[in-house]
C-alpha positions as CSV (number, residue, x, y, z in Angstrom):
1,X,103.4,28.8,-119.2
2,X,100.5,26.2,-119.6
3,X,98.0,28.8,-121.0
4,X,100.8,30.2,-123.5
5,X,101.4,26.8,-124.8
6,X,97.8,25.8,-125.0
7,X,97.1,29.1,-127.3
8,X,100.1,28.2,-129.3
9,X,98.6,24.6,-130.0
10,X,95.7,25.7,-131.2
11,X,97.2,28.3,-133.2
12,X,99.2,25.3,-134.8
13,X,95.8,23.5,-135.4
14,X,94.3,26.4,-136.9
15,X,96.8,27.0,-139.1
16,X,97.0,23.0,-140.1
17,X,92.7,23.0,-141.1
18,X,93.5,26.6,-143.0
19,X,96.3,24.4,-145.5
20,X,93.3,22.3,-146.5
21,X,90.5,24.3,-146.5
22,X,88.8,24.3,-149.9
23,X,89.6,21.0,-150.4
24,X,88.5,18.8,-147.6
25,X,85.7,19.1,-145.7
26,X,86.1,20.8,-142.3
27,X,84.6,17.7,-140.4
28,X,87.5,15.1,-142.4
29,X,89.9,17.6,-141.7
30,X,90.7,15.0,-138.2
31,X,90.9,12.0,-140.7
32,X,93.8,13.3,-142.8
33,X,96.0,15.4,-139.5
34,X,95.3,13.1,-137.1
35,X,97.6,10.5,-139.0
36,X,100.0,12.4,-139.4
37,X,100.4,13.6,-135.9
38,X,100.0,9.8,-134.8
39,X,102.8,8.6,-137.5
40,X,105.5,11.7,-136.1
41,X,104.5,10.6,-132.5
42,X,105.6,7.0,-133.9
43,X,108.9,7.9,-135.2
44,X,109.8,10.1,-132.3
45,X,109.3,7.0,-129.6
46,X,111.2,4.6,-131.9
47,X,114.0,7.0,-132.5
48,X,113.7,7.6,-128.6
49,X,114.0,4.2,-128.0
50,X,117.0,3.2,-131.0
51,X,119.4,6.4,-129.3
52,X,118.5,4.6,-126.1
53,X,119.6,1.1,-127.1
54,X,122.8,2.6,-128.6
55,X,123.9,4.7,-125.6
56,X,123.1,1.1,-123.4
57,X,125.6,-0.7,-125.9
58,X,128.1,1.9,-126.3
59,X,128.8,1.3,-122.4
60,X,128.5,-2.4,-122.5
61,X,130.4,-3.8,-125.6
62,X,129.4,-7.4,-125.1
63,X,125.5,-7.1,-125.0
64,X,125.9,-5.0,-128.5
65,X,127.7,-8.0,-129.8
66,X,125.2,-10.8,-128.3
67,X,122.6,-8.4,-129.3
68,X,119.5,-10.1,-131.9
69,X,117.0,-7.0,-133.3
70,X,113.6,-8.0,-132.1
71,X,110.1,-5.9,-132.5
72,X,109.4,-7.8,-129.4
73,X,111.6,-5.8,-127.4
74,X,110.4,-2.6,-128.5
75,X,106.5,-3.8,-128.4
76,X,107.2,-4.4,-124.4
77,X,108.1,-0.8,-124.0
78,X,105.2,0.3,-126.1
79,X,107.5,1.1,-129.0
80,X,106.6,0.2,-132.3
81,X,109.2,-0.4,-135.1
82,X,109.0,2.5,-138.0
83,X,111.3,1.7,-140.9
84,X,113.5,4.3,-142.5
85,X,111.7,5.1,-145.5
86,X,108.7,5.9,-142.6
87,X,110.2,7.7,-140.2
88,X,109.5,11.4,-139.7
89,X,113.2,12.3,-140.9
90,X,112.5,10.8,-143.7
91,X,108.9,12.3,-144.3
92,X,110.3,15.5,-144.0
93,X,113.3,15.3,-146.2
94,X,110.9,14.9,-149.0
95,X,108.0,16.5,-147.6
96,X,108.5,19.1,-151.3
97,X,108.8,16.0,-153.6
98,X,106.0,15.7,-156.3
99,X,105.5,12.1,-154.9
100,X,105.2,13.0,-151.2
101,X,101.6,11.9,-150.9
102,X,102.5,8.3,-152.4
103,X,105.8,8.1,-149.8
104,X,103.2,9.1,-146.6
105,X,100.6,6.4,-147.8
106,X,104.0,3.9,-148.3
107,X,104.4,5.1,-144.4
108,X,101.7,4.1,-143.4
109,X,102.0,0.3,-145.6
110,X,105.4,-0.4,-143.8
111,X,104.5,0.4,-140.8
112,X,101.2,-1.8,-140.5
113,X,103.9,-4.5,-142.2
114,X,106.6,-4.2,-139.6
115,X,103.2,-4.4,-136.3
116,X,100.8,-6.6,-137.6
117,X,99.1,-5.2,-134.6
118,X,98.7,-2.1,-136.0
119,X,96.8,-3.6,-139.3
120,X,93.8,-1.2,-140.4
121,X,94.9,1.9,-138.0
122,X,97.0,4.3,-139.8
123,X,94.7,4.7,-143.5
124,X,96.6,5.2,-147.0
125,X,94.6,7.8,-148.5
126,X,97.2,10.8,-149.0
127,X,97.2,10.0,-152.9
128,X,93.4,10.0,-153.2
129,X,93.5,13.4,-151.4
130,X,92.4,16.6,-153.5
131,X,95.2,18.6,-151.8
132,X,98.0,20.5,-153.8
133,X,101.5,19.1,-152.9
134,X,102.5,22.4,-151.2
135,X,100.1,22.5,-148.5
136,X,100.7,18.8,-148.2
137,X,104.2,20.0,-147.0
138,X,103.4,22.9,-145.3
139,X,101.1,20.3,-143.5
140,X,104.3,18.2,-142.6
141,X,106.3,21.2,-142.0
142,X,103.4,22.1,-138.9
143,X,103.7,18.7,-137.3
144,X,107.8,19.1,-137.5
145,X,107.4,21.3,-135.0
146,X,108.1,21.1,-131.1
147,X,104.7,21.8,-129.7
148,X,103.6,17.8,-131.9
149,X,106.6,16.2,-130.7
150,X,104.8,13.8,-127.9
151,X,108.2,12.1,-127.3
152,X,108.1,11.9,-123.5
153,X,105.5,10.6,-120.9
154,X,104.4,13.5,-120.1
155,X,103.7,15.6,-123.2
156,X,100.8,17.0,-123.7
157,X,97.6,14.8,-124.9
158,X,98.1,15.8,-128.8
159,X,96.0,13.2,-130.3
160,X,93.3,13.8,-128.2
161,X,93.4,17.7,-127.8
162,X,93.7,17.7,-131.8
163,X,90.6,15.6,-131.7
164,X,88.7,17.7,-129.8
165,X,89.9,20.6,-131.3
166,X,88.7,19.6,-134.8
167,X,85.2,18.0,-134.0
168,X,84.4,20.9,-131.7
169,X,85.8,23.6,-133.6
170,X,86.0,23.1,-136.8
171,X,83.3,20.8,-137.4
172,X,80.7,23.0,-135.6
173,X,81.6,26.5,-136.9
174,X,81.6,24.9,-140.6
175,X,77.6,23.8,-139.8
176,X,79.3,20.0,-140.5
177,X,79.3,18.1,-136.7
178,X,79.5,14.9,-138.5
179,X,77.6,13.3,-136.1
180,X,80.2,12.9,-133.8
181,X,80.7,14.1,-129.9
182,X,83.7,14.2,-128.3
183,X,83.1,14.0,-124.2
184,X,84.6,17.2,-122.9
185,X,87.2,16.2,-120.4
186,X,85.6,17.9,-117.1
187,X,82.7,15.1,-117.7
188,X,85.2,12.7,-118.5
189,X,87.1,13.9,-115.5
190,X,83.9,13.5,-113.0
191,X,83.1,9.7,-114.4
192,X,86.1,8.5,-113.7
193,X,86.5,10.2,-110.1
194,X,83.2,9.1,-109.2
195,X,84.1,5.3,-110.8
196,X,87.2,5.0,-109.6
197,X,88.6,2.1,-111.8
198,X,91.8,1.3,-110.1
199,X,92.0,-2.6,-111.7
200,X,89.8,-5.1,-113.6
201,X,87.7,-4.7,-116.5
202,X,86.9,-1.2,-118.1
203,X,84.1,-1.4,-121.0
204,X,83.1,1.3,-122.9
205,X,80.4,0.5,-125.9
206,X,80.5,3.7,-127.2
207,X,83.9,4.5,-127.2
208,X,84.8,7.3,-129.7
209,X,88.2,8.3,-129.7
210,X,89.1,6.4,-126.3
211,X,88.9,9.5,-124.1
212,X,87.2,7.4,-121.3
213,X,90.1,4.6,-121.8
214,X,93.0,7.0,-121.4
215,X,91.4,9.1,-118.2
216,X,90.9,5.5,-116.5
217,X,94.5,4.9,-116.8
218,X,95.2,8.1,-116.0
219,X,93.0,7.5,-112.3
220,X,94.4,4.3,-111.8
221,X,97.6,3.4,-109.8
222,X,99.1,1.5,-112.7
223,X,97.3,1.7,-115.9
224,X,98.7,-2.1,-116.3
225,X,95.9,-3.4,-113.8
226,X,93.2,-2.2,-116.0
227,X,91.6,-4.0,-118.9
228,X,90.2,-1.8,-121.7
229,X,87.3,-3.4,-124.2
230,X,85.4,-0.7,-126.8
231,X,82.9,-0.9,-129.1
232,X,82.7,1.6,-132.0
233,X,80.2,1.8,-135.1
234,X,82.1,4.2,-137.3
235,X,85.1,2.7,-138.7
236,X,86.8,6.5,-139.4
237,X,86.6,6.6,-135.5
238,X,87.8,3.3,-134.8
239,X,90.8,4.1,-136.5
240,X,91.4,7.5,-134.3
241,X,90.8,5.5,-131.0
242,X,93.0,2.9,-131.8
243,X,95.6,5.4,-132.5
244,X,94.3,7.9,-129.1
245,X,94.8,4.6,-126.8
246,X,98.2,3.6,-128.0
247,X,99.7,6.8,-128.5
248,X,99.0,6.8,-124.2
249,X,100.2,3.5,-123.7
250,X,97.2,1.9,-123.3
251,X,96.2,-1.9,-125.0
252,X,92.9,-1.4,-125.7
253,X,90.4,-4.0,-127.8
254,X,88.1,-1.8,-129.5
255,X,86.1,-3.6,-132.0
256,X,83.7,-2.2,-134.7
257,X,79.8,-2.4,-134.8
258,X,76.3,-1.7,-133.8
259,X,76.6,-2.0,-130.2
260,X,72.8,-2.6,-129.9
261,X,72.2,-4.5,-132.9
262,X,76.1,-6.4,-133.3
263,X,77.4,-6.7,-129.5
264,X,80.8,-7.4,-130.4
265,X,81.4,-8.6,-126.5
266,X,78.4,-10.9,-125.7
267,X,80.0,-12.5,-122.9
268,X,82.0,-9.7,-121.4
269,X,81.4,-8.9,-117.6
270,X,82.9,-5.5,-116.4
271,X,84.0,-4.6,-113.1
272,X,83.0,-0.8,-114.5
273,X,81.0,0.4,-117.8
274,X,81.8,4.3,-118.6
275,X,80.1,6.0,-121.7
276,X,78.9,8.9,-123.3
277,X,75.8,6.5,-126.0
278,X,74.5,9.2,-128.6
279,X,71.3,10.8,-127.0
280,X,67.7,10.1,-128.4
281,X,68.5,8.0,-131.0
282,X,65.0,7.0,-132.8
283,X,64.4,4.5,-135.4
284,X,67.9,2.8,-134.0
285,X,66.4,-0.9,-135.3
286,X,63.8,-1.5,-131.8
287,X,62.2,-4.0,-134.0
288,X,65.1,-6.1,-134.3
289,X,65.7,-6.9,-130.8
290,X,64.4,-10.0,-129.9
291,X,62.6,-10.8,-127.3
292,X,64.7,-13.3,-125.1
293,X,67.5,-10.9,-125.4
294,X,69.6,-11.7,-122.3
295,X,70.1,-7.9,-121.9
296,X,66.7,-6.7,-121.7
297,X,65.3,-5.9,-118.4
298,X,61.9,-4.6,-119.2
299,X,60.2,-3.4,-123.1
300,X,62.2,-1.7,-126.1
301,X,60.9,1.4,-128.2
302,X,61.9,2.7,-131.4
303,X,61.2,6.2,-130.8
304,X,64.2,6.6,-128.3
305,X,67.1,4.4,-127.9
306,X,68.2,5.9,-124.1
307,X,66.7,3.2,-122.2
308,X,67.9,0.6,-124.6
309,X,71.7,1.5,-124.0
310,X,70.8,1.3,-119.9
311,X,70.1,-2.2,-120.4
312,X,73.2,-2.9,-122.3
313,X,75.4,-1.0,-120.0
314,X,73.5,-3.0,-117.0
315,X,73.8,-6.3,-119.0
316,X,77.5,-5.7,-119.0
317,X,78.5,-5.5,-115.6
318,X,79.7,-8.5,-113.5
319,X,77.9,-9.6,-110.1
320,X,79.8,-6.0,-108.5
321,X,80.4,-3.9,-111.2
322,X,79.2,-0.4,-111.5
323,X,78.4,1.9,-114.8
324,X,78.7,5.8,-115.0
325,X,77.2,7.3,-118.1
326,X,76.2,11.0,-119.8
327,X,72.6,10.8,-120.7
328,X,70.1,12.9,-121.6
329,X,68.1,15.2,-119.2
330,X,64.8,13.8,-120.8
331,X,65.7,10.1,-119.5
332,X,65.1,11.4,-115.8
333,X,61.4,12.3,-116.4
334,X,60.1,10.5,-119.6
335,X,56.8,9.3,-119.9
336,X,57.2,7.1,-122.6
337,X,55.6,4.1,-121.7
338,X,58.3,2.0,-122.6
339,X,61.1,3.9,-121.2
340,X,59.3,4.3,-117.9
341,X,58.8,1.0,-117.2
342,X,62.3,0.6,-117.8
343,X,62.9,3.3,-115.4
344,X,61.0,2.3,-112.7
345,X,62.2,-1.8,-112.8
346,X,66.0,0.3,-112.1
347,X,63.8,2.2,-109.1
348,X,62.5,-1.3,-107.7
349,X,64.9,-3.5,-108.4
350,X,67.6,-1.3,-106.8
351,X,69.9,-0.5,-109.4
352,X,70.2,3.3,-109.6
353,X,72.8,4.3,-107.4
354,X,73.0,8.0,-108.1
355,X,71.9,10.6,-110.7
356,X,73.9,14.0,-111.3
357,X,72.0,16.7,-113.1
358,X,74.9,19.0,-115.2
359,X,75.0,22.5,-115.7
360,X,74.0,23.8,-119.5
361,X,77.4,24.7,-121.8
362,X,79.5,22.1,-121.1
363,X,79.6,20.2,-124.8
364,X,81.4,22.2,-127.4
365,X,78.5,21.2,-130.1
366,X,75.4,21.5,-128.1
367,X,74.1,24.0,-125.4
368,X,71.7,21.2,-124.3
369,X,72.3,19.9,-120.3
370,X,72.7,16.8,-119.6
371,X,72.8,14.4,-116.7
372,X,75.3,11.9,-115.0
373,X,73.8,7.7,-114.2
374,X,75.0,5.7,-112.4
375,X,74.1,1.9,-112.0
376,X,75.3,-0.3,-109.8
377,X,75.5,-4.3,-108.5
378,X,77.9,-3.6,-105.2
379,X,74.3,-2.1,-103.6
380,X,74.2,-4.7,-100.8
381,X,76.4,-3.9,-97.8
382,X,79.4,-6.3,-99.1
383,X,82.9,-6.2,-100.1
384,X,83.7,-2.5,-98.3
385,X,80.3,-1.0,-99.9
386,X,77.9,0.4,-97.7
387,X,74.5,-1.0,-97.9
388,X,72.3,1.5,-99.9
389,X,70.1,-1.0,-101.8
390,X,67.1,1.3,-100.8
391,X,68.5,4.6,-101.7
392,X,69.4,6.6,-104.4
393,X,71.7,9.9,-104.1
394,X,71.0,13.0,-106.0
395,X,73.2,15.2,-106.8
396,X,72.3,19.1,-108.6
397,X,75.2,20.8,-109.7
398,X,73.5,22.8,-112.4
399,X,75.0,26.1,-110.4
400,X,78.9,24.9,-111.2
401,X,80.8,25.1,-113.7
402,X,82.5,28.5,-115.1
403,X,82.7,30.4,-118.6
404,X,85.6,29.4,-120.8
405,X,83.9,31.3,-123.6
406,X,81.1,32.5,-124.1
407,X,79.2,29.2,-125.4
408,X,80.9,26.7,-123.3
409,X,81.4,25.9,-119.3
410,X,83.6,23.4,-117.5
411,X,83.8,22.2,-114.4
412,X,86.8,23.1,-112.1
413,X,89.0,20.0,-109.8
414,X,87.4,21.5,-107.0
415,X,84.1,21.2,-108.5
416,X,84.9,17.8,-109.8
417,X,86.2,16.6,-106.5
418,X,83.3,18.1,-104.3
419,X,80.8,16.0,-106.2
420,X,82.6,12.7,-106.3
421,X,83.7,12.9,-102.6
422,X,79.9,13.2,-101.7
423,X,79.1,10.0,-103.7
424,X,82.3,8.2,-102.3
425,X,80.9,9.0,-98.8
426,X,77.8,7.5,-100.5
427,X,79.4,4.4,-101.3
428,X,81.9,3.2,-98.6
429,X,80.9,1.6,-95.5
430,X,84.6,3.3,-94.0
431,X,83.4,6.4,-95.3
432,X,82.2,9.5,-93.6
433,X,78.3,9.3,-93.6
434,X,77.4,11.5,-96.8
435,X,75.2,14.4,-95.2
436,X,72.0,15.9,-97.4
437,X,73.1,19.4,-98.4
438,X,70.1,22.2,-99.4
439,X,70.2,22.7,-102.6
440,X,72.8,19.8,-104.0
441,X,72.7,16.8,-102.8
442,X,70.2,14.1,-101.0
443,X,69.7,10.8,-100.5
444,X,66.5,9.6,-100.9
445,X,64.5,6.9,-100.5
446,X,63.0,4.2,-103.1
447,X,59.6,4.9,-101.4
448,X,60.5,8.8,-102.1
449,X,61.2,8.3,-105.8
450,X,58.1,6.0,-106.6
451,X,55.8,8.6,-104.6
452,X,57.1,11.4,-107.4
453,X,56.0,8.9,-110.3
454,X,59.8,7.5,-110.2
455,X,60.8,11.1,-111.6
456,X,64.7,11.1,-110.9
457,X,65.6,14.6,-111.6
458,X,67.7,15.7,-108.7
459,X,66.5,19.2,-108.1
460,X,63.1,17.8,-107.2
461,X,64.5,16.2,-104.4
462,X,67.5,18.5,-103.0
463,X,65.0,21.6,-102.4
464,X,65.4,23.3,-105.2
465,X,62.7,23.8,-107.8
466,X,63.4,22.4,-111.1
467,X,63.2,24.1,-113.9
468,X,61.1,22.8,-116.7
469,X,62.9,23.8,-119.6
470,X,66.2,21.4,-118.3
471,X,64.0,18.6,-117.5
472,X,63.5,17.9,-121.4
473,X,65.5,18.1,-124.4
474,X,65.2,20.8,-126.4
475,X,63.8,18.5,-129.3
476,X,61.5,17.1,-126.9
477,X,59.7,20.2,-125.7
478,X,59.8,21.3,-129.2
479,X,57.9,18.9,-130.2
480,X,55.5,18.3,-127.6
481,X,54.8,22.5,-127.7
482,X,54.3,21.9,-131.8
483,X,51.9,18.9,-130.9
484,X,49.8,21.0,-128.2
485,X,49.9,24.1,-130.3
486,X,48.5,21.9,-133.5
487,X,45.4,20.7,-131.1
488,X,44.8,24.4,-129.6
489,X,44.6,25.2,-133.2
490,X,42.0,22.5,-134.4
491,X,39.8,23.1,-130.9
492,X,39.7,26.7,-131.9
493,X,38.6,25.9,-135.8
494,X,35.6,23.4,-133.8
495,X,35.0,26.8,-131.5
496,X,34.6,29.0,-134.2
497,X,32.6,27.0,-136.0
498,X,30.2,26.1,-133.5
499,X,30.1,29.6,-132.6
500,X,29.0,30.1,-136.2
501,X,26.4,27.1,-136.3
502,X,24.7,29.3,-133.0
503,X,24.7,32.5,-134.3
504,X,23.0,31.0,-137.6
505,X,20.4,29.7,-135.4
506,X,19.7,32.6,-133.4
507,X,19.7,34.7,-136.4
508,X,17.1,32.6,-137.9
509,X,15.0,33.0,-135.1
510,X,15.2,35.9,-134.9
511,X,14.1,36.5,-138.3
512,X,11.0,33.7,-138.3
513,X,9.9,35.7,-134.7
514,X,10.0,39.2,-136.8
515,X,7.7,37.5,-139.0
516,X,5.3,36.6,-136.8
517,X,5.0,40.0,-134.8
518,X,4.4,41.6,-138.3
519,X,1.7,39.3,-139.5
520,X,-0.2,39.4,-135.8
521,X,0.4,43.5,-136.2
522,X,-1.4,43.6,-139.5
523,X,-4.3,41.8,-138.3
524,X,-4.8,44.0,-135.7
């Protein structure tokens, strides 16, 4: 039943993107359904909520007459009010009308009037869309269906499966990724297992649509003892995480700006930081860090912004915190100065706890691997950890995950819980002692890691060879084989030449000598 109704959602989602293709771009196409699915999602937990307020008074005749209408009430069960004129019902009763873009952006107006909360999260741009009436109502008439209803607990995910399903699919297949990544949710899956955030402050600077917010709450025994803070610089994607948090009944401040540049949380200290920052980012604005930055560990360079977003996920942690992040493979080996200085003050100063080198596939918009850090300040043998200050464990699962098509992976529960019980057994001084396993996991000592040039790539430690091509991004190696190529070009132009300059010579001499012998010959 699960598979049938997964194929059936994305056939819903495929037909949705076909009612405004021509006149949207495919990687907008999330900014103008995802609304719309939020909006319905709305309606249907107020209506929810109003049947169940009505059945509560027709039992009780006195509380209906005692009884004072207050968004309060309905805020406290993470229920928002909807007005008439924008509830679903309504939406669809006119969903043919000539005016039916003007009534969704009036939707969306009344809404943010009634929740002031919800000011700047639900966009009025349906009358600036270039999109015939009709498929505006066949859009409506899509989401009217069962498979978008999200009115119970445990629906499925709809904002964030339609997310996904839009950036990876659409967005990609059109050539137009926007820029964007959403986090697949095996990765997702494995940061949070290996995290565990079961209370206190959850910080994510690169937040996205919230995917790492919801899966926290998700792990944790009641979502309730969790604080969620984000940090977002696109404002389109603000807007969706906002909507991705609430619609799972999740307060989350998410805030927009440059986390490097802007940090709109200066003074926040997590108990755990979990991202997936944008990989190689150059020319990200190096020069504009200054240097009694209270973040800043070690140097800055504007040629790659991985080691940057270390410091700021470091930075961020309180005095026990711990920070699980996707990164790319190239941040294991790179000899930039800069970033290995960086990399080896981590190394010394006993911050990396553990590194987890991925199998290829598992992003929808990129084939290149990637790697799991994490950091961590609980390193000393206190509070239940076990003391592993001189240690780091390494962890290759490149051999896991298995084909869901033919250009993607994902890692199975079994998969995702073999890894993170070896770094809970890691971690806990209660714990089984984590064992070194040939071939994926080891833990290895500081003195180790510094004698391999503080190289963290796990399969150089676990006993299996590593693979060259995986150590460094594709753009990486490009580049560095252009470069090498470029100089084996110009050594062969100095080769050729000098080979020219000597066989000039010995040409001349040979000629001058012929000379010679011809003269002596005739005065013989």
């Amino acid at each position: 039943m699960a598979v049938k109704a997964e194929i059936d959602f994305q056939k819903e989602l495929f037909e949705a993107a076909n009612k405004m293709r021509g006149s949207v771009a495919p990687a907008d196409y999330k900014h103008y359904v995802l609304p719309l699915i939020f909006l319905r999602y709305l309606s249907n937990k107020y209506e929810q909520s109003c049947n169940e307020l009505e059945q509560i008074f027709a039992e009780n005749e006195e509380m209906q007459q005692g009884f004072v209408s207050d968004s309060h009430q309905y805020r406290d069960k993470n229920v928002f009010v909807v007005p008439k004129e924008a509830s679903w019902h309504y939406i669809m009763k006119n969903a043919k009308q000539p005016n039916i873009k003007e009534i969704l952006d009036n939707a969306m107006k009344r809404i943010e009037e009634e929740n002031p909360e919800l000011t700047g999260v639900l966009p009025q741009i349906y009358q600036g869309l270039n999109l015939p009436v009709e498929n505006v109502a066949g859009l409506i008439e899509i989401f009217s269906r069962d498979v978008f209803s999200g009115s119970s607990e445990d629906s499925i995910d709809i904002l964030g499966r339609t997310y996904e399903y839009f950036i990876s699919s659409f967005a990609s297949s059109e050539g137009n990724r926007g820029g964007e990544f959403f986090t697949p949710s095996c990765i997702v899956e494995l940061l949070v297992e290996m995290l565990e955030p079961k209370r206190g402050i959850v910080f994510d600077p690169a937040c996205g649509s919230g995917g790492m917010f919801i899966q926290s709450g998700r792990y944790a025994p009641n979502k309730k003892s969790l604080l969620f803070y984000g940090q977002e610089n696109v404002v389109t994607t603000v807007r969706l995480g906002k909507m991705n948090v609430l619609l799972h009944g999740i307060n989350a401040e998410i805030r927009l700006g440059d986390s490097l540049l802007n940090d709109q949380f200066p003074e926040l200290k997590a108990d755990y930081v979990i991202a997936n920052p944008p990989f190689n980012q150059k020319d990200w604005g190096a020069d504009r860090i200054s240097k009694s930055d209270p973040r800043l560990i070690g140097p800055v360079t504007n040629s790659n912004a991985n080691y940057m977003w270390m410091q700021h996920f470091l930075y961020h942690l309180n005095d026990a915190g711990s920070a699980g992040f996707v990164m790319a493979n190239g941040a294991m080996t790179t000899n930039v100065k800069e970033e290995k200085e960086v990399r080896k003050i981590l190394v010394d100063e006993g911050y990396i706890d553990c590194v987890v080198q991925l199998p290829e596939k598992l992003f929808f918009t990129t084939g290149i691997p990637c790697c799991l850090f994490f950091l961590s300040k609980n390193r000393d043998g206190k509070n239940g950890y076990r003391a592993r200050r001189n240690k780091i464990l390494f962890i290759d699962a490149r051999k896991m995950g298995k084909p869901v098509s033919r250009k993607q992976k994902a890692l199975s529960k079994e998969e995702i819980d073999k890894i993170a019980s070896v770094y809970r057994a890691f971690k806990y001084e209660h714990a089984k002692s984590c064992e070194n396993i040939e071939g994926f996991c080891k833990i290895a000592k500081l003195e180790e890691v510094q004698q391999n040039d503080y190289k963290l790539t796990p399969s150089m430690y676990v006993g299996t060879e590593a693979e060259e091509e995986e150590d460094i991004p594709f753009e990486q190696k490009i580049a560095e084989l252009t470069k090498r190529l470029l100089e084996q070009f110009e050594e062969s132009n100095k080769l050729q030449e000098k080979i020219k300059q000597n066989l000039e010579e010995l040409m001349y001499r040979n000629g001058e000598k012929s000379n010679l012998v011809f003269k002596r010959e005739k005065n013989e």
